[in-house]
C-alpha positions in Angstrom: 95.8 105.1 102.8 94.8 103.2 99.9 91.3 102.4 101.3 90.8 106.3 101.7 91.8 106.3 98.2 89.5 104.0 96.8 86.8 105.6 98.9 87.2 108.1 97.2 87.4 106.5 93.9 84.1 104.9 94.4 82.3 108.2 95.7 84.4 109.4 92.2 82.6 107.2 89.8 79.1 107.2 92.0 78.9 111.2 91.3 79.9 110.8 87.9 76.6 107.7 87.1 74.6 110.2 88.8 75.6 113.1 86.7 75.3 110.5 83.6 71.7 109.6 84.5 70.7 113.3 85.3 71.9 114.2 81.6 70.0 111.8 79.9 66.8 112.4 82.1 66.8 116.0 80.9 67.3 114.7 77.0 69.7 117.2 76.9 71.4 117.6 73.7 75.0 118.3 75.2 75.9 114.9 77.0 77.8 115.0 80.3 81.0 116.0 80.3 83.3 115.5 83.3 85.3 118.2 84.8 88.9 117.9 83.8 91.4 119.3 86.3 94.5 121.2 85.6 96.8 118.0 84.7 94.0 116.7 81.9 92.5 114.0 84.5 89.3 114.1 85.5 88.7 113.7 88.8 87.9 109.8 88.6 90.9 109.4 86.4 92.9 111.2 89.1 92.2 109.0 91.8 93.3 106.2 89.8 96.3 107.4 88.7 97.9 108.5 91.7 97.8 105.0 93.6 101.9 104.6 92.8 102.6 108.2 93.9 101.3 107.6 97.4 103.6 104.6 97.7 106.7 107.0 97.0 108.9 109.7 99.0 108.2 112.8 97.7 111.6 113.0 96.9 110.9 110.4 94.4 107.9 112.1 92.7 108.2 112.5 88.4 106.9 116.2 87.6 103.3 114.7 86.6 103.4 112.9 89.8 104.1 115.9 92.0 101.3 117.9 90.3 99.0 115.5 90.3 99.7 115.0 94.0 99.4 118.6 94.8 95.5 118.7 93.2 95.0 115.4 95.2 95.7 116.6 98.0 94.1 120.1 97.7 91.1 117.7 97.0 91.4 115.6 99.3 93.4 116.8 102.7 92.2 113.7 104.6 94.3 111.9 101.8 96.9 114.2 102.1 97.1 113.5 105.4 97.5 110.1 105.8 100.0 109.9 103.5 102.0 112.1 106.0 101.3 109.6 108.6 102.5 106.4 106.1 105.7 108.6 105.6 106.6 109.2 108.5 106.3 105.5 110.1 108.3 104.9 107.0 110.8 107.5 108.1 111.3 106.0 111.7 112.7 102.6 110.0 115.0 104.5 107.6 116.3 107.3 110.0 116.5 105.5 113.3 119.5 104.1 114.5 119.2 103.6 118.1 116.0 101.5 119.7 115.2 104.4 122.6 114.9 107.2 119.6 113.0 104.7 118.1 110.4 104.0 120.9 110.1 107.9 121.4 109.4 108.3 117.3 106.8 105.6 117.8 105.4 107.0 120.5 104.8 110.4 118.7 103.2 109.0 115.7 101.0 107.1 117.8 99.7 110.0 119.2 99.2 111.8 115.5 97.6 108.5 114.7 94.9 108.8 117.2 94.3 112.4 117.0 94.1 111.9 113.0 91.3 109.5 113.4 91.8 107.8 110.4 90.8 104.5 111.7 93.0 101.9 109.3 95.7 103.8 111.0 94.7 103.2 114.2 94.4 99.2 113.5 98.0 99.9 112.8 99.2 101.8 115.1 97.8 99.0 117.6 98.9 96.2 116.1 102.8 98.2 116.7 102.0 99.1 120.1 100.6 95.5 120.7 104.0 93.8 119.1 106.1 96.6 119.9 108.8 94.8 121.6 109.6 92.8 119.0 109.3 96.1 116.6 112.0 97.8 117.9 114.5 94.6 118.4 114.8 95.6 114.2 116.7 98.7 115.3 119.6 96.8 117.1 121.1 94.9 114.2 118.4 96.4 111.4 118.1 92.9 110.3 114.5 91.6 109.5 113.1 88.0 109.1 113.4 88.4 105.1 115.9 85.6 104.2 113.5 83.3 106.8 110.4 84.5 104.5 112.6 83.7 101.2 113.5 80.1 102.5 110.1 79.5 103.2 108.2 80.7 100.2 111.0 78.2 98.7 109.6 75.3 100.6 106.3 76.0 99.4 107.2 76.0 95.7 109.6 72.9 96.2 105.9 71.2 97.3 103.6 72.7 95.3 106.4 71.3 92.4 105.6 67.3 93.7 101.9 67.9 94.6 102.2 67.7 98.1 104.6 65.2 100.4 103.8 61.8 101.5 106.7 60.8 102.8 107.8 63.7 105.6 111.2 62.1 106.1 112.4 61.9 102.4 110.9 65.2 101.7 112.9 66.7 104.5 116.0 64.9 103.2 115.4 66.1 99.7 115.2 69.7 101.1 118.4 69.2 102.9 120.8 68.1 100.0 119.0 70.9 97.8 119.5 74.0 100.2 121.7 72.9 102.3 
């Protein structure tokens, strides 16, 4: 969703150096001035300002947030859309309790994936039906492999502290009597 975004952004700011260049070819004595939208941004500023909206619920939207959201995606449905799809892959892991009504949510926004054609979704939506096994073992116990991640981002900083190990055993000794 955020490369749509910043697609967008970029086609954003291209416009507006062509607009630029095409005022001062003319010598006009107005200079450009960008169109502001209903909220005060322009449409540049827009783009950059709603990257933390589209990682929200709507639920969770400030005022300014919701309308700017509402003239980004009157703008921009193919935006509007994917955030649809990222909410509601989010809303399988947070609603789901059982693995079958899992598998069958999956299932369905797989097939919205492909019909959306938004291809970043559809790297997505095959990495989940490549690993999908292991995907919906979350739903038996909802626990995740965070506290494995945390231990191990530890280990990295307990090295990166002594520059590296030279000695395997003592290092794995020293790790032992500090976490274990």
């Amino acid at each position: 969703m955020q490369e749509l975004r910043i697609k967008y952004r970029w086609q954003a700011l291209d416009e507006e150096n062509e607009q630029i260049a095409k005022a001062k070819a003319k010598e006009e004595k107005s200079s450009y001035t960008p169109e502001v939208l209903a909220n005060g941004d322009t449409v540049k500023q827009l783009l950059a300002r709603s990257r933390y909206l589209l990682f929200k619920h709507k639920s969770k939207w400030s005022p300014s947030q919701l309308q700017r959201a509402v003239l980004l995606f009157e703008r921009y449905p193919s935006l509007s859309k994917a955030y649809d799809l990222s909410q509601r892959l989010s809303d399988i892991f947070r609603v789901c309790k059982s693995k079958e009504h899992a598998f069958k949510k999956l299932a369905v926004w797989y097939n919205e994936v492909e019909e959306s054609k938004i291809e970043s979704f559809r790297t997505v939506s095959r990495s989940i039906q490549t690993h999908y096994l292991s995907i919906l073992n979350f739903f038996i116990s909802r626990s995740t492999n965070a506290s494995a991640e945390s231990f191990n981002a530890k280990v990295k900083a307990f090295r990166a502290t002594f520059r590296g190990v030279r000695d395997t055993a003592f290092f794995l000794f020293r790790l032992a009597n500090i976490y274990a």
